[in-house]
N, C-alpha and C positions, 0 to 999 in steps of 0.2 A: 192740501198742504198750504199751509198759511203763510210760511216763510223758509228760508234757505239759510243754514247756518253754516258757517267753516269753520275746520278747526282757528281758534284765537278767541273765538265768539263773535267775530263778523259776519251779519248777515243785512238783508234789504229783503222787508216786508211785504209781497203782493199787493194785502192788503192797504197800506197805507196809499200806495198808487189808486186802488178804486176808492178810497177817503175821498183823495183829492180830484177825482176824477166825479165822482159824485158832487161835490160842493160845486165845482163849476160848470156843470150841468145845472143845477138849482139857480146860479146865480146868474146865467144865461151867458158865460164866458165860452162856451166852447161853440161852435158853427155846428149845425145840424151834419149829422151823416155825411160822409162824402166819401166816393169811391176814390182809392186811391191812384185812378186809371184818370180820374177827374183835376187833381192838382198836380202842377208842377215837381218831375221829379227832385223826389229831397236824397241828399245823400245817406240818410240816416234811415232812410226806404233800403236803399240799396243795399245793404250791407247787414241789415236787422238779423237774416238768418246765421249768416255766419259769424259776426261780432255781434252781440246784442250788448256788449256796455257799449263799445265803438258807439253801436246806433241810439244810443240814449244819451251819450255823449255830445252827438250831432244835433238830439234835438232839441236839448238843452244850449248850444250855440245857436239855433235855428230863435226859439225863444227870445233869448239877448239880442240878436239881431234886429226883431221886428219892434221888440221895445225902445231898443236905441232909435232905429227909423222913427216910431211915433215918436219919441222925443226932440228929435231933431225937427220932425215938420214943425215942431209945434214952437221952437224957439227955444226949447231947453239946454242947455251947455250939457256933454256927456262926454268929456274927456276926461279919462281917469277914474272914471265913474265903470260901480261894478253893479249887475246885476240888482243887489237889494236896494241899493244908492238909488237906481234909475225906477224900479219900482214906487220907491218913496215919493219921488220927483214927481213920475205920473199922478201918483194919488194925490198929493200937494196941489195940482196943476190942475185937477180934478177931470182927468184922463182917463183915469181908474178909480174905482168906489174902493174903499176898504177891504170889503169882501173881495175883490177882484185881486187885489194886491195881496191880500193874504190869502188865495188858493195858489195864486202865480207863485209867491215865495216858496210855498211848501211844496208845487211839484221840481223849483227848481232846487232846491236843499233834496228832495230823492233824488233826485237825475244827478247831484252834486254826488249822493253818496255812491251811486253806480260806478262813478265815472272814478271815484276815490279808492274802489276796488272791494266794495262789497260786491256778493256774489250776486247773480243776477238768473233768476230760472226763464223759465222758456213763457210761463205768463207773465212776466212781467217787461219779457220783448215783443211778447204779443200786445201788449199795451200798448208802448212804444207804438206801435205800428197803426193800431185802430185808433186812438186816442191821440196822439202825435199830430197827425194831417189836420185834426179836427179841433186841435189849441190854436196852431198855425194858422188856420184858414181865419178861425176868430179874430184874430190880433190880425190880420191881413185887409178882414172888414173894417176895423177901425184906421187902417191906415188910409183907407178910402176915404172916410167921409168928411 
């Protein structure tokens, strides 16, 4: 099954999630493998089977969060500032490459649509779940160095 449609014509793409999932893999945005036993519990963990927009909802805050953090270590104003605004910033600031800004935008515009009430099948909170811990952990390296 490639996608999930409801009646209206709403639907969210599997596929589009492994697109995006794929390019920051290539682009070395995401932290190698990690057991989810290995990072600090996320709430968007917690809750994946039984809400899976819930939990893509989370991880998409979890995301915004770490970005604002790098922004702020680094001297950047992020008040009032949404998501794409702080992306820009980073890449401006050269925090983030292009490519890094434009995979980040497109997984947070799916996770946008999850959470906006397209439907959401069970690989695509399977994602959430393997792929999730391992954007996080990425953006968590950078907030290191």
């Amino acid at each position: 099954m490639k996608s999930v449609e409801l009646p209206g014509g709403t639907k969210l793409e599997f596929r589009e999630f492994e697109k995006a999932q794929e390019k920051a893999e290539k682009i070395g945005l995401l932290s190698k493998e990690v057991e989810t036993r290995q990072i600090p519990d996320h709430t968007f963990l917690m809750v994946a089977e039984e809400d899976p927009i819930l939990a893509l909802a989370g991880l998409r805050i979890e995301i915004e969060k770490r970005l604002r953090t790098i922004a702020v270590r680094q001297g950047i104003p992020t008040q009032n500032k949404g998501v794409g605004q702080l992306l820009r910033l980073l890449s401006e600031n050269n925090l983030l490459s292009n490519e890094e800004k434009s995979v980040l935008l497109d997984m947070v515009d799916l996770l946008n649509g999850a959470v906006h009430g397209k439907d959401v099948d069970d690989r695509t909170a399977q994602w959430a779940l393997d792929v999730g811990p391992r954007i996080l952990k990425g953006l968590d390296e950078r907030l290191q160095l």
